[in-house]
Phi, psi and omega in degrees: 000136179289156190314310214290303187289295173334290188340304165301356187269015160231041188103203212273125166285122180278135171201124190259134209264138145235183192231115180306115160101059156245132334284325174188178197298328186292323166255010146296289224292337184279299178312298175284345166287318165302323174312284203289338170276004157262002152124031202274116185299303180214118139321107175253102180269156199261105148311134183300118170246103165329347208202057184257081158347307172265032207256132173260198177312304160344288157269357166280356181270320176302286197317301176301302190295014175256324184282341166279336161268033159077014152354061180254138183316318174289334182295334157291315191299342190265347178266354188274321198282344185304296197255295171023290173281359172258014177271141144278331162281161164280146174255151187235150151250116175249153217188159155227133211326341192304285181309301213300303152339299187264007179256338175119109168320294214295331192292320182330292205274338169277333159301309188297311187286340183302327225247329157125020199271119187268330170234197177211102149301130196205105203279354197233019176249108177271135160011270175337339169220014179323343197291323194296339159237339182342313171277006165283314215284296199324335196279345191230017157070030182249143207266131179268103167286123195248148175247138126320087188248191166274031153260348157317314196045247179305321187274331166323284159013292199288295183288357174260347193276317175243044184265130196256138187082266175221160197269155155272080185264135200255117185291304188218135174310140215099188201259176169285172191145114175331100193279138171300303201236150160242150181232009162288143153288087201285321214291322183308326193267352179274320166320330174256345153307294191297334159337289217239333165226198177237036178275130205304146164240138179247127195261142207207188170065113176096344196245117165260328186269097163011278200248063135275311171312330189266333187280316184320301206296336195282332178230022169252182177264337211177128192267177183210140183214105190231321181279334181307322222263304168316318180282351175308280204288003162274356193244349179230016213343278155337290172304348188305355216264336185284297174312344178247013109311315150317318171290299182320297165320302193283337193257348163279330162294316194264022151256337200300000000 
């Protein structure tokens, strides 16, 4: 069983997003260690993108300040192998074909495992064309986390018979960002997963509040949580880690 699928395995998993150097990498790195001792399953981290398309205002505001603070994909890679072993959760990479590309598939993904890193999320790569990494992940034993939205429909199915670690289910249509409200019918769209595998679904896009977190929790395995979180450390930058370790805490209490 993979780190990733493990996660899931002592009830519902919380798992919370940073964007790797917003303010800078020594407090991502302080920031994911505080996450994972207040109960966080898997750790996602953000790579800096200039152009992250499935980005709302938030994380593209993360993204500039992490890339003004001279930000680089090795400079993560040497701050991921840095704190890894001192994680008890799995860690993720979210990412965009962009980055991943031009640094090199196979060096990516041999890198993501050197370093200790367990999937890769790449929200602008579709089902339909996974082929472009897939045999990097497999070759180098990182789970390609594939997504869902409530526009798959028919294809949920399809992307659930072979989805690896955990399924990414996208709450609303759009870009990410904290919602007042989600008005999808997720347990119907988790309800067509469980149909055809048991691979755990993490519900995502949207979710800020405990109890939204607690309703998400009723028909998901695992919440994902990222512009709440983002917007923490945009408001504390430095200072962020006791708040957002309060956050972590509060909203994996309010799944359990």
């Amino acid at each position: 069983m993979s780190k990733i699928k493990d996660a899931f395995k002592n009830g519902k998993a919380f798992i919370p997003f940073v964007t790797a150097g917003d303010p800078n990498l020594d407090v991502t790195k302080k920031l994911i260690l505080a996450m994972d001792k207040s109960g966080a399953d898997i750790i996602e981290i953000g790579i800096p993108f200039s152009d992250p398309v499935a980005e709302g205002i938030v994380i593209q505001q993360a993204d500039e300040r992490a890339l003004s603070a001279g930000t680089t994909t090795d400079k993560i890679f040497d701050m991921v192998k840095e704190v890894s072993p001192q994680c008890s959760c799995a860690l993720a990479f979210m990412t965009y074909i962009n980055p991943i590309y031009v640094y090199g598939v196979d060096k990516f993904m041999e890198n993501c495992s050197k370093s200790g890193i367990s999937a890769v999320i790449v929200p602008d790569v579709p089902f339909e064309e996974k082929a472009e990494l897939a045999p990097a992940c497999e070759k180098f034993g990182i789970d390609l986390i594939s997504l869902i939205a409530p526009t798959s429909k028919d294809r949920i199915e399809t992307i659930a018979k072979e989805a690896q670690g955990f399924l990414y289910c996208v709450s609303s249509m759009g870009v990410t960002g904290v919602r007042s409200e989600i008005t999808t019918n997720i347990g119907e769209m988790i309800a067509t997963v469980k149909k055809v595998s048991d691979i755990p679904c993490a519900v995502g896009f949207g979710i800020s509040t405990p109890k939204q977190a607690q309703e998400m929790a009723k028909y998901a395995d695992g919440v994902i949580v990222g512009s709440a979180i983002v917007k923490i450390i945009a408001q504390y930058g430095v200072n962020s880690v006791k708040p957002v370790s309060e956050y972590v805490k509060s909203m994996k209490d309010a799944i359990r």
